[in-house]
DOKOLTI-329864 format. One record per residue (C-alpha): x, y, z; residue number from 0; residue in one letter. Coordinates in steps of 0.5 Angstrom, whole numbers. Example, Ala and Ser with C-alpha at 12.3 -4.5 7.8 and 13.67 -1.06 7.14 Angstrom:
      xx      yy      zz    nr   rest
      25      -9      16     0      a
      27      -2      14     1      s
# end
This chain:
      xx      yy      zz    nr   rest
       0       0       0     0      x
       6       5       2     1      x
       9       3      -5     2      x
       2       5      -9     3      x
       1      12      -4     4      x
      -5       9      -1     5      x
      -7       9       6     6      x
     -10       5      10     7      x
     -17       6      14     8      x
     -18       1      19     9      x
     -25       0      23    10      x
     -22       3      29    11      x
     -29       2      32    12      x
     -33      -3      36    13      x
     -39      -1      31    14      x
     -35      -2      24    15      x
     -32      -8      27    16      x
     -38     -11      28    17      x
     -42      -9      21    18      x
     -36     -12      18    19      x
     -36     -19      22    20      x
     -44     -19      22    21      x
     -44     -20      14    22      x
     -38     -23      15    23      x
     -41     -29      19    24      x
     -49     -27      14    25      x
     -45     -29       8    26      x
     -41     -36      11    27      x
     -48     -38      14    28      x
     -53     -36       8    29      x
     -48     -38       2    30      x
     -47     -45       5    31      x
     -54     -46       6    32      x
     -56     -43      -1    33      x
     -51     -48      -4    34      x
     -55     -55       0    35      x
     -62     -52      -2    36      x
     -60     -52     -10    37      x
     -56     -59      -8    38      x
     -50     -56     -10    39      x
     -44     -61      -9    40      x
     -38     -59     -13    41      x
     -33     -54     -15    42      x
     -35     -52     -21    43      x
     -42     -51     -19    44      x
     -41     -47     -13    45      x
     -37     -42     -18    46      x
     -43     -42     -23    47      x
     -47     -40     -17    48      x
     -44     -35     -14    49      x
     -45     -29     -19    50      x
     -52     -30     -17    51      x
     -52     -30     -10    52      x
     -48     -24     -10    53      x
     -53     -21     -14    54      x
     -59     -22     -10    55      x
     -55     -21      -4    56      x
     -52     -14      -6    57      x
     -60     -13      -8    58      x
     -64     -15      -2    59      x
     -58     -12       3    60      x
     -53      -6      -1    61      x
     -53       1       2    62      x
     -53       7      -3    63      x
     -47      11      -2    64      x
     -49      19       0    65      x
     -44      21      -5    66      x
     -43      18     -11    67      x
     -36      21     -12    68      x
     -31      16     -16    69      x
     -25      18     -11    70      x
     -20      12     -15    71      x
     -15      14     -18    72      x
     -11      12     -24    73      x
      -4       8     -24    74      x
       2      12     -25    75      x
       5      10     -31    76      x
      12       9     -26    77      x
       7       4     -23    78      x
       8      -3     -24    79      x
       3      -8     -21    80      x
       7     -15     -22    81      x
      14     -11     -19    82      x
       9      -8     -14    83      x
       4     -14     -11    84      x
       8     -19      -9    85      x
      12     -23      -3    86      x
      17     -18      -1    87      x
      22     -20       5    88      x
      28     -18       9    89      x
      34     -23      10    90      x
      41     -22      13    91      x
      47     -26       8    92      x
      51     -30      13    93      x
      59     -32      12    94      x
      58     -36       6    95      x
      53     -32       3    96      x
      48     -36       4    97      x
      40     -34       7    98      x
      33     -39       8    99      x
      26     -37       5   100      x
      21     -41       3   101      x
      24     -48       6   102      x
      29     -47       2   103      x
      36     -45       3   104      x
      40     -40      -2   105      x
      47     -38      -5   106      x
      48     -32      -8   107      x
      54     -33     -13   108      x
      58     -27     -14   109      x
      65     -25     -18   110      x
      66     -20     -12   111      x
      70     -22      -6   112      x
      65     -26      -1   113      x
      68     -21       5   114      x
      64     -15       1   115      x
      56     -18       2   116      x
      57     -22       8   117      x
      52     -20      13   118      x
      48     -15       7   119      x
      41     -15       8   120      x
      37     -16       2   121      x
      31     -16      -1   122      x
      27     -23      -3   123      x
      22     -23      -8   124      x
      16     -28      -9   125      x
      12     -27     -15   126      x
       4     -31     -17   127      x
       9     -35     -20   128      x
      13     -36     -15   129      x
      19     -34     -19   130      x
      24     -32     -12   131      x
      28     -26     -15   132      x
      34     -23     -10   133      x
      36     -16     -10   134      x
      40     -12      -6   135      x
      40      -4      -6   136      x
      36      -5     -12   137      x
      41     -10     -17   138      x
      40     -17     -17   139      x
      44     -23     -15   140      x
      45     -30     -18   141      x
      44     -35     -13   142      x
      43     -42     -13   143      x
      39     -47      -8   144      x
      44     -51      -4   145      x
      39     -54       0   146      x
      32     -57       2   147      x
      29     -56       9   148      x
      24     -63      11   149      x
      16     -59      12   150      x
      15     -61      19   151      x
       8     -64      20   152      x
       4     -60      25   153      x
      -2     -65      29   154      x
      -7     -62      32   155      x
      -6     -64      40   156      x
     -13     -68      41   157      x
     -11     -72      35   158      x
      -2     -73      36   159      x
      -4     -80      40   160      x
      -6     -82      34   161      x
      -2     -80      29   162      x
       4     -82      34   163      x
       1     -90      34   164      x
       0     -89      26   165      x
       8     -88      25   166      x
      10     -94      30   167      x
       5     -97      25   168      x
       9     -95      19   169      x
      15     -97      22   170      x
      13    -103      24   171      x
      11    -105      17   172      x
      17    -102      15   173      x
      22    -107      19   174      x
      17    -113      18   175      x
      18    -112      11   176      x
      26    -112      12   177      x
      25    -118      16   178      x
      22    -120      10   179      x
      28    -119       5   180      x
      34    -122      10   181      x
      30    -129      10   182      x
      32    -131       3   183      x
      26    -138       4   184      x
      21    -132       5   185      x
      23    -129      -1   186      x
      22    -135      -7   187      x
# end
Protein backbone atom coordinates (compact mmCIF):
# COMPACT_ATOMS: atom_id res chain seq x y z
CA UNK A 1 0.00 0.00 0.00
CA UNK A 2 3.11 2.27 0.95
CA UNK A 3 4.29 1.43 -2.58
CA UNK A 4 0.99 2.55 -4.45
CA UNK A 5 0.62 6.04 -1.99
CA UNK A 6 -2.31 4.43 -0.48
CA UNK A 7 -3.50 4.69 2.98
CA UNK A 8 -5.13 2.30 4.86
CA UNK A 9 -8.44 2.87 6.84
CA UNK A 10 -9.14 0.43 9.52
CA UNK A 11 -12.45 -0.13 11.27
CA UNK A 12 -11.19 1.56 14.60
CA UNK A 13 -14.73 1.16 15.80
CA UNK A 14 -16.25 -1.36 17.87
CA UNK A 15 -19.45 -0.59 15.40
CA UNK A 16 -17.40 -0.81 12.12
CA UNK A 17 -15.99 -3.97 13.26
CA UNK A 18 -19.10 -5.32 13.97
CA UNK A 19 -21.07 -4.25 10.49
CA UNK A 20 -17.80 -5.96 8.80
CA UNK A 21 -18.02 -9.37 10.94
CA UNK A 22 -21.89 -9.68 10.81
CA UNK A 23 -21.88 -9.78 7.19
CA UNK A 24 -19.00 -11.74 7.35
CA UNK A 25 -20.66 -14.59 9.28
CA UNK A 26 -24.33 -13.34 7.20
CA UNK A 27 -22.48 -14.50 4.02
CA UNK A 28 -20.53 -18.01 5.70
CA UNK A 29 -24.12 -19.01 7.09
CA UNK A 30 -26.48 -18.01 3.86
CA UNK A 31 -24.16 -18.92 1.20
CA UNK A 32 -23.63 -22.73 2.47
CA UNK A 33 -26.96 -23.18 3.07
CA UNK A 34 -28.13 -21.73 -0.27
CA UNK A 35 -25.65 -23.90 -1.87
CA UNK A 36 -27.49 -27.30 0.12
CA UNK A 37 -31.12 -25.88 -0.77
CA UNK A 38 -29.76 -26.21 -4.76
CA UNK A 39 -27.82 -29.52 -4.08
CA UNK A 40 -24.82 -27.78 -4.86
CA UNK A 41 -22.01 -30.28 -4.38
CA UNK A 42 -19.21 -29.52 -6.64
CA UNK A 43 -16.55 -26.76 -7.44
CA UNK A 44 -17.48 -25.89 -10.45
CA UNK A 45 -20.93 -25.63 -9.46
CA UNK A 46 -20.29 -23.26 -6.67
CA UNK A 47 -18.65 -21.22 -8.86
CA UNK A 48 -21.65 -21.08 -11.33
CA UNK A 49 -23.56 -20.09 -8.49
CA UNK A 50 -21.89 -17.47 -6.81
CA UNK A 51 -22.45 -14.71 -9.54
CA UNK A 52 -26.06 -15.22 -8.63
CA UNK A 53 -25.98 -15.15 -4.95
CA UNK A 54 -23.86 -12.14 -4.87
CA UNK A 55 -26.35 -10.45 -6.92
CA UNK A 56 -29.25 -11.18 -5.16
CA UNK A 57 -27.34 -10.63 -1.89
CA UNK A 58 -26.24 -6.93 -3.12
CA UNK A 59 -29.83 -6.53 -3.89
CA UNK A 60 -31.76 -7.38 -0.94
CA UNK A 61 -28.89 -5.78 1.72
CA UNK A 62 -26.64 -3.11 -0.52
CA UNK A 63 -26.64 0.44 0.89
CA UNK A 64 -26.56 3.64 -1.72
CA UNK A 65 -23.69 5.64 -0.90
CA UNK A 66 -24.55 9.55 0.09
CA UNK A 67 -21.98 10.73 -2.50
CA UNK A 68 -21.46 8.94 -5.46
CA UNK A 69 -17.93 10.29 -6.04
CA UNK A 70 -15.44 8.00 -7.76
CA UNK A 71 -12.52 8.81 -5.53
CA UNK A 72 -9.86 6.02 -7.33
CA UNK A 73 -7.40 7.20 -8.85
CA UNK A 74 -5.60 6.17 -12.12
CA UNK A 75 -2.01 4.24 -12.10
CA UNK A 76 0.93 5.87 -12.63
CA UNK A 77 2.73 4.82 -15.26
CA UNK A 78 5.84 4.45 -13.06
CA UNK A 79 3.73 1.93 -11.30
CA UNK A 80 4.20 -1.36 -12.21
CA UNK A 81 1.69 -4.22 -10.34
CA UNK A 82 3.35 -7.37 -11.23
CA UNK A 83 6.76 -5.62 -9.33
CA UNK A 84 4.62 -4.08 -6.78
CA UNK A 85 2.05 -7.02 -5.56
CA UNK A 86 3.97 -9.61 -4.65
CA UNK A 87 5.87 -11.35 -1.30
CA UNK A 88 8.38 -9.20 -0.42
CA UNK A 89 10.96 -10.03 2.57
CA UNK A 90 13.87 -9.16 4.33
CA UNK A 91 17.02 -11.52 4.80
CA UNK A 92 20.53 -11.22 6.36
CA UNK A 93 23.26 -12.85 4.17
CA UNK A 94 25.59 -15.16 6.58
CA UNK A 95 29.26 -15.76 6.09
CA UNK A 96 28.88 -18.00 3.09
CA UNK A 97 26.36 -15.89 1.73
CA UNK A 98 23.86 -18.15 2.23
CA UNK A 99 20.12 -17.24 3.50
CA UNK A 100 16.52 -19.28 4.16
CA UNK A 101 13.21 -18.72 2.60
CA UNK A 102 10.64 -20.75 1.56
CA UNK A 103 12.05 -24.22 3.15
CA UNK A 104 14.65 -23.70 1.01
CA UNK A 105 18.10 -22.70 1.70
CA UNK A 106 19.86 -20.21 -0.91
CA UNK A 107 23.49 -19.25 -2.33
CA UNK A 108 24.13 -16.16 -3.88
CA UNK A 109 26.87 -16.56 -6.28
CA UNK A 110 29.13 -13.55 -6.75
CA UNK A 111 32.67 -12.44 -8.81
CA UNK A 112 33.13 -9.90 -5.90
CA UNK A 113 35.13 -10.91 -2.96
CA UNK A 114 32.66 -13.02 -0.69
CA UNK A 115 33.75 -10.75 2.29
CA UNK A 116 31.87 -7.58 0.46
CA UNK A 117 28.16 -9.07 0.92
CA UNK A 118 28.41 -10.96 4.00
CA UNK A 119 25.88 -9.93 6.59
CA UNK A 120 24.15 -7.30 3.63
CA UNK A 121 20.31 -7.35 3.93
CA UNK A 122 18.63 -8.22 0.94
CA UNK A 123 15.36 -8.12 -0.67
CA UNK A 124 13.57 -11.52 -1.48
CA UNK A 125 10.93 -11.67 -3.81
CA UNK A 126 8.00 -13.87 -4.74
CA UNK A 127 5.84 -13.52 -7.70
CA UNK A 128 1.88 -15.27 -8.31
CA UNK A 129 4.35 -17.69 -10.18
CA UNK A 130 6.31 -18.19 -7.35
CA UNK A 131 9.33 -17.04 -9.40
CA UNK A 132 12.10 -15.94 -6.24
CA UNK A 133 13.85 -12.90 -7.36
CA UNK A 134 17.18 -11.67 -4.85
CA UNK A 135 18.18 -7.78 -4.82
CA UNK A 136 20.13 -5.99 -3.20
CA UNK A 137 20.14 -2.07 -3.09
CA UNK A 138 17.81 -2.54 -6.24
CA UNK A 139 20.39 -5.17 -8.33
CA UNK A 140 19.93 -8.43 -8.75
CA UNK A 141 22.00 -11.27 -7.35
CA UNK A 142 22.39 -14.76 -8.99
CA UNK A 143 21.80 -17.60 -6.65
CA UNK A 144 21.68 -21.07 -6.56
CA UNK A 145 19.54 -23.56 -4.22
CA UNK A 146 21.82 -25.59 -2.19
CA UNK A 147 19.52 -27.14 -0.03
CA UNK A 148 15.94 -28.53 0.79
CA UNK A 149 14.34 -28.02 4.29
CA UNK A 150 12.14 -31.26 5.36
CA UNK A 151 8.23 -29.57 6.03
CA UNK A 152 7.56 -30.27 9.44
CA UNK A 153 3.77 -32.07 9.81
CA UNK A 154 1.76 -30.08 12.51
CA UNK A 155 -1.17 -32.50 14.32
CA UNK A 156 -3.58 -31.07 16.07
CA UNK A 157 -3.19 -32.09 19.79
CA UNK A 158 -6.25 -34.01 20.45
CA UNK A 159 -5.25 -36.13 17.56
CA UNK A 160 -1.13 -36.34 18.24
CA UNK A 161 -1.87 -40.08 19.99
CA UNK A 162 -3.09 -41.05 16.86
CA UNK A 163 -0.84 -39.79 14.55
CA UNK A 164 1.88 -41.18 16.91
CA UNK A 165 0.26 -44.94 16.79
CA UNK A 166 0.03 -44.45 13.00
CA UNK A 167 3.89 -43.94 12.65
CA UNK A 168 4.94 -46.91 15.10
CA UNK A 169 2.37 -48.72 12.41
CA UNK A 170 4.33 -47.59 9.43
CA UNK A 171 7.68 -48.35 11.01
CA UNK A 172 6.49 -51.30 12.24
CA UNK A 173 5.35 -52.42 8.70
CA UNK A 174 8.62 -51.21 7.39
CA UNK A 175 10.95 -53.28 9.60
CA UNK A 176 8.54 -56.50 9.11
CA UNK A 177 9.06 -56.15 5.30
CA UNK A 178 13.03 -55.76 5.77
CA UNK A 179 12.62 -58.84 8.01
CA UNK A 180 10.96 -60.16 5.06
CA UNK A 181 14.01 -59.55 2.51
CA UNK A 182 16.79 -60.91 4.93
CA UNK A 183 14.88 -64.34 5.22
CA UNK A 184 15.89 -65.62 1.55
CA UNK A 185 13.17 -69.05 2.21
CA UNK A 186 10.39 -66.09 2.64
CA UNK A 187 11.67 -64.40 -0.35
CA UNK A 188 10.88 -67.38 -3.29
Amino acid sequence: MEELDIKLIFANTPQAKGRVEKVNLTLQDRLVKEMRLRDIGSMEEANRFLPIFIQAFNHKFAVIPKDNTNTHRSLKADEKLDEILMIKETRILSKNLSFQFERLTYQIKSKRPSYALRHVKITVTQDENHRVTVYHHNRKLDYQIINIQPRAEITNSKLLNVTVDEIKQQEQLILTQQDLDYLPHLNR
